[in-house]
C-alpha positions as CSV (number, residue, x, y, z in Angstrom):
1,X,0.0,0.0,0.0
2,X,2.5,2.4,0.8
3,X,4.6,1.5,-2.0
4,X,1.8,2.2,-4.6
5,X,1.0,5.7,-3.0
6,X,5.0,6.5,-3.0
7,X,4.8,5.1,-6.8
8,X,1.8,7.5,-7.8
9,X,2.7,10.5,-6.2
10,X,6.1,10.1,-7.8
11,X,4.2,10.0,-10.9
12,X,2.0,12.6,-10.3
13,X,5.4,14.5,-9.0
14,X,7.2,13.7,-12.4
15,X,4.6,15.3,-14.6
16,X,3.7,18.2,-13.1
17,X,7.7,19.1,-12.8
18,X,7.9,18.7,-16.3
19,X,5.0,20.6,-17.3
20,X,6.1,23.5,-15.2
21,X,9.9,23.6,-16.3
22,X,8.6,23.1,-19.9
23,X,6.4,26.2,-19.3
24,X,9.1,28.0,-18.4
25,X,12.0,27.2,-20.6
26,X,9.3,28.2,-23.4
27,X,8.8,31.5,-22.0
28,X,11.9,32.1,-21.5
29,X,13.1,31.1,-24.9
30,X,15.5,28.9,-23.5
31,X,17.5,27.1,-26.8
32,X,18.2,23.6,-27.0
33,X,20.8,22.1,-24.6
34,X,24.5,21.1,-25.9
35,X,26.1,18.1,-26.6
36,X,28.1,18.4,-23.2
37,X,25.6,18.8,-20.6
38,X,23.7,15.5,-22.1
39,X,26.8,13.5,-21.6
40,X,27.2,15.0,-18.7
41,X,23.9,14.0,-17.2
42,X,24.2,10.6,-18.7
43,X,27.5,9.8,-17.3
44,X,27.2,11.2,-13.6
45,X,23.6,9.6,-13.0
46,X,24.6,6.2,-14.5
47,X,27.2,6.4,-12.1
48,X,24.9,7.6,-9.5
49,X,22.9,4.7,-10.2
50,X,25.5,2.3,-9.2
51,X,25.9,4.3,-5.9
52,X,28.7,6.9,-6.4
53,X,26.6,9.8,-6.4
54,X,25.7,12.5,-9.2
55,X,26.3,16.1,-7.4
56,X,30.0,16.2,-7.0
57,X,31.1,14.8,-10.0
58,X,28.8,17.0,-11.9
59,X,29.8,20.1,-9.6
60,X,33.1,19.9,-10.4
61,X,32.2,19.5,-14.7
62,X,30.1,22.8,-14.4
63,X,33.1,24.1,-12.5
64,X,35.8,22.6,-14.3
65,X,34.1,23.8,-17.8
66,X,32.7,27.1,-16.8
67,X,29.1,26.0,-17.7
68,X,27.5,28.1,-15.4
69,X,27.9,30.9,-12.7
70,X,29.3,29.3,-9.2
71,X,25.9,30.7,-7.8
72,X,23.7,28.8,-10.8
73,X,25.2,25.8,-9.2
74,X,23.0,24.3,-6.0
75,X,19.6,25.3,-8.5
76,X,21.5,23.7,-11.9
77,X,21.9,20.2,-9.5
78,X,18.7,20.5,-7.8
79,X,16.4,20.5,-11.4
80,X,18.2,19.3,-13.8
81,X,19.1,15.4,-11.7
82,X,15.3,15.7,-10.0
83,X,13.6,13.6,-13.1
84,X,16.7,10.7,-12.9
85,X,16.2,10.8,-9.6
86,X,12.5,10.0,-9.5
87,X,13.3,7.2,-12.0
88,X,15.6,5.8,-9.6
89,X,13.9,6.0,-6.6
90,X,10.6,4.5,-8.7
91,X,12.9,1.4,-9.8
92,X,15.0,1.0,-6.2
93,X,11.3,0.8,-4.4
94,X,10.4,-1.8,-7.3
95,X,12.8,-4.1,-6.8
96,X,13.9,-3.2,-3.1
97,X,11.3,-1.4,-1.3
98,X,8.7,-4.2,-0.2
99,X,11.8,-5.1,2.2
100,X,12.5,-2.0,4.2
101,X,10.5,-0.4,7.2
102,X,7.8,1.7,5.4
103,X,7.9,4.1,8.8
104,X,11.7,4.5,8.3
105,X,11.4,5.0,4.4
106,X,8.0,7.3,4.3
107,X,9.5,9.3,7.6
108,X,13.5,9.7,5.8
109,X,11.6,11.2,2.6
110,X,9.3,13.4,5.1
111,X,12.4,14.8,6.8
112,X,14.4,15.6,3.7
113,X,12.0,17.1,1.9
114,X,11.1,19.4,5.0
115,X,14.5,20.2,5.2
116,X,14.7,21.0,1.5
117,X,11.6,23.5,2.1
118,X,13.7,25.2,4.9
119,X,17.0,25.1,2.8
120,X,15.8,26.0,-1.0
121,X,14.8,29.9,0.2
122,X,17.7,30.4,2.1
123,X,19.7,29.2,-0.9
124,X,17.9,31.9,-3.1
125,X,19.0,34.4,-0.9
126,X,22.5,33.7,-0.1
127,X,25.1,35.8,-1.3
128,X,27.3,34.2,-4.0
129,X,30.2,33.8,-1.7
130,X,28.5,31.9,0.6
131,X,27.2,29.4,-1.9
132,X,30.7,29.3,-3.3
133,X,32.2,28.7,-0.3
134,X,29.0,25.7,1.1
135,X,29.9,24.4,-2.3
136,X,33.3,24.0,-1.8
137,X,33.7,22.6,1.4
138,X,30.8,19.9,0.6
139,X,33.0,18.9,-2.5
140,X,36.5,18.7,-0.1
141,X,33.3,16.2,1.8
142,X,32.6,14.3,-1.2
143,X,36.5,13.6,-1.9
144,X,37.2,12.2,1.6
145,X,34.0,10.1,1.0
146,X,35.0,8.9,-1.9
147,X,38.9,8.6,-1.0
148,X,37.3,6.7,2.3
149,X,35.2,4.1,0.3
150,X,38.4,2.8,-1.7
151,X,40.2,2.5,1.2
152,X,37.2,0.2,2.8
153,X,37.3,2.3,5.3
154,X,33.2,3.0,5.4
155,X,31.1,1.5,7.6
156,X,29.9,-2.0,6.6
157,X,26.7,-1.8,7.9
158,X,24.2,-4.4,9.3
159,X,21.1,-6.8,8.3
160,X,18.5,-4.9,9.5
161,X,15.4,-3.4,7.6
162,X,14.1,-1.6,10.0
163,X,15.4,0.5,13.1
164,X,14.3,0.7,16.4
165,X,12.2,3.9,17.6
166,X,15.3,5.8,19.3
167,X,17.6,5.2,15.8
168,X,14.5,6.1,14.0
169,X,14.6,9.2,15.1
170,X,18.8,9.7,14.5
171,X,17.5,9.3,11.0
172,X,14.9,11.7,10.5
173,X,16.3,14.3,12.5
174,X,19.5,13.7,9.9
175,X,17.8,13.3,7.0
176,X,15.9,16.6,7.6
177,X,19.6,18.5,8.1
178,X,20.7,16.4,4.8
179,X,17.4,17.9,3.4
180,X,18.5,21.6,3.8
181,X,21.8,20.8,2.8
182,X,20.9,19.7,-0.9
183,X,19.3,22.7,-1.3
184,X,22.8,24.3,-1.5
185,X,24.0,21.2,-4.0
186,X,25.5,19.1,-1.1
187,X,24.5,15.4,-2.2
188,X,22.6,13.3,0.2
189,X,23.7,9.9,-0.9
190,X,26.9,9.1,0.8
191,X,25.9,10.6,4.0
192,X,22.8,8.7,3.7
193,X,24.1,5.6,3.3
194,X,26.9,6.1,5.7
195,X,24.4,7.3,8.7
196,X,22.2,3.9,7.7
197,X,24.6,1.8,7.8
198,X,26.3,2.9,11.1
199,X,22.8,2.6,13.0
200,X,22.7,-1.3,11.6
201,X,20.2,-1.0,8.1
202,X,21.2,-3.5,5.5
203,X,23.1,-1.2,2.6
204,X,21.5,-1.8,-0.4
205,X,18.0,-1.1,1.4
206,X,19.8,2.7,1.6
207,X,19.3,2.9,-1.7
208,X,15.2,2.7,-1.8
209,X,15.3,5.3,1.2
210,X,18.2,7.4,0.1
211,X,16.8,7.6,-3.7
212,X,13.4,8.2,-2.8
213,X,14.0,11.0,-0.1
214,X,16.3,12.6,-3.2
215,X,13.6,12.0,-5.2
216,X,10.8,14.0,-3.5
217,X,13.3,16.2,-2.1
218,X,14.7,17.8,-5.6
219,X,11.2,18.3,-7.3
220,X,10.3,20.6,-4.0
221,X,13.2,22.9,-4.3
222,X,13.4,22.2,-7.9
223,X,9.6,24.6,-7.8
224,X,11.3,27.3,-7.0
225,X,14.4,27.1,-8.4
226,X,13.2,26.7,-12.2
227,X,11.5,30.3,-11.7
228,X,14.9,31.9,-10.4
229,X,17.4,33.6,-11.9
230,X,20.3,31.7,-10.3
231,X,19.8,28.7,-13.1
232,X,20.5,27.7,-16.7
233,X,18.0,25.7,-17.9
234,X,19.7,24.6,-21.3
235,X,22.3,22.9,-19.1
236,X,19.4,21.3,-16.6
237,X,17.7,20.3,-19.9
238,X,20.7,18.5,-21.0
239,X,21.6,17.0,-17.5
240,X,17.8,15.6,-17.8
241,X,17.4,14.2,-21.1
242,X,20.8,12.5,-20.5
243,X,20.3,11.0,-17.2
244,X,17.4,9.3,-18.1
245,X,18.6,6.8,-19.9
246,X,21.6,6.6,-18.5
247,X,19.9,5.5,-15.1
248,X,17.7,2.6,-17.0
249,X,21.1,1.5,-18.6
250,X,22.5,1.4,-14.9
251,X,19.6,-0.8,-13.2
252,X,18.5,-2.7,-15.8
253,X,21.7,-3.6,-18.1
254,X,25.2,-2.8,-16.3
255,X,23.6,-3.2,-12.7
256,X,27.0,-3.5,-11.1
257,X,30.3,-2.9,-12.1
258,X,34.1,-1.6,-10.3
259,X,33.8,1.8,-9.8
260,X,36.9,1.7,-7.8
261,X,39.5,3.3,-10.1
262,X,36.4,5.8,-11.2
263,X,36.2,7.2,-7.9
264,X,40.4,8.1,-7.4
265,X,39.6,9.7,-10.6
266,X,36.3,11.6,-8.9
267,X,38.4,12.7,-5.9
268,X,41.2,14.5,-8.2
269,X,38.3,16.4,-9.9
270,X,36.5,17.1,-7.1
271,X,39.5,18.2,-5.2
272,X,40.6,20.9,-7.9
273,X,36.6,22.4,-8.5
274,X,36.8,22.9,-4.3
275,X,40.3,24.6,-4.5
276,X,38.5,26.7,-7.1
277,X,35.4,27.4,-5.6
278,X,36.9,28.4,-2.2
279,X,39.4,30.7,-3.7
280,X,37.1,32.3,-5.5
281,X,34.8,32.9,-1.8
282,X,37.8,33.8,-0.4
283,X,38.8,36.7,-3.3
284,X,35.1,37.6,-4.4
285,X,34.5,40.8,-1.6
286,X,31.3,42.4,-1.6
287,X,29.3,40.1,-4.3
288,X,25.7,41.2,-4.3
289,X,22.7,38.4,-3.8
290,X,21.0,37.1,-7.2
């Protein structure tokens, strides 16, 4: 039962985002997306499929490449991976959802998305250094993840699927933090799954809780953020169309595959877009809010 009304508001969720980003990138005359940002969006959410996360690796791209303004960043993230997102968490609460806690799942997703209401305006508002510089430390975050998981060095994690009433809570009150902190383009699947893990869940049921509170999460500051001015929507356009597929590919052909070497590869990346984002918060004085 719960699975079926997580299923249909996802569905309901899906089309009215794309109705109302359509709407806008019409009236806006917004052109059609390049080459680049499709391969981006396939490549960082058929990764993100397999578990290494789509918001630093594509963080550092848009850095790395100058595709957008540091401040178009958190917004760019937050639309343009919401519709692979909701085909993820659709095909993780498919094929793994009957087998986790529906309390913990429905309340994790709850929590996030609350937090994402709290963070999305406050993100709006921010001056550009301060998103630069949120930015940059989550992305020196992501590397240590990352550096952490090839050096098995991250929690195992337990056999649970569900957690007791005082852990429950751990969760939501974390995923509600996690929440606010996508807002400002700071991934929630490693933390996620680490915090999971450590309080004794089986890992792979994370994903369904992880990819659904993402999932729900995104579209709500996603709302907003496709009627700012801090976004480009040819790039979130072209993140979209290429995730997509890219995510089907990732369940449903590849569904597992070393990503070991990938993610030294991630950390390098990652580790030169912070060093460029936190210089630039450290020399950009007096930067107005957008």
């Amino acid at each position: 039962m719960v699975l079926t009304i997580l299923l249909t508001a996802l569905a309901l969720l899906a089309t009215a985002f794309v109705v109302m980003l359509g709407r806008v990138a019409r009236k806006r005359g917004t052109g059609a997306p390049g080459p680049e940002s499709v391969i981006l969006g396939a490549v960082t959410n058929f990764f993100d499929t397999l578990g290494i996360g789509s918001f630093a690796p594509t963080t550092a791209w848009l850095k790395f490449r100058r595709l957008t303004p540091d401040s178009f960043i958190p917004a760019t993230l937050n639309v343009g991976h919401a519709l692979p997102a909701m085909m993820q968490s659709a095909i993780f609460l498919v094929l793994l959802g009957v087998q986790v806690d529906p309390m913990l799942l429905v309340a994790c997703i709850v929590a996030a998305v609350a937090g994402a209401v709290v963070g999305a305006p406050l993100m709006v508002r921010a001056p550009v250094r301060l998103v630069q510089g949120v930015v940059g430390v989550a992305l020196l975050i992501a590397a240590a993840l990352y550096a952490m998981s090839n050096l098995d060095l991250m929690p195992i994690g337990g056999t649970a699927t569900a957690l007791e009433a005082r852990l429950l809570w751990i969760a939501v009150g974390a995923h509600f933090v996690m929440g606010m902190l996508m807002a400002f383009g700071i991934g929630l699947y490693a933390p996620s799954l680490i915090l999971l893990s450590l309080l004794g869940l089986d890992p792979r049921l994370a994903f369904p809780v992880m990819a659904s509170a993402c999932a729900f999460l995104m579209p709500t500051t996603g709302f907003r953020y496709i009627r700012s001015e801090r976004i480009d929507l040819r790039v979130v356009i072209g993140i979209t169309l290429g995730g997509i597929p890219a995510v089907l590919l990732a369940a449903f052909v590849v569904k597992e595959m070393p990503i070991e070497p990938l993610r030294w590869g991630v950390v390098v990346v990652v580790l030169y877009a912070a060093a460029l984002l936190l210089r630039s918060a450290a020399t950009n004085r007096n930067v107005p809010t957008a």
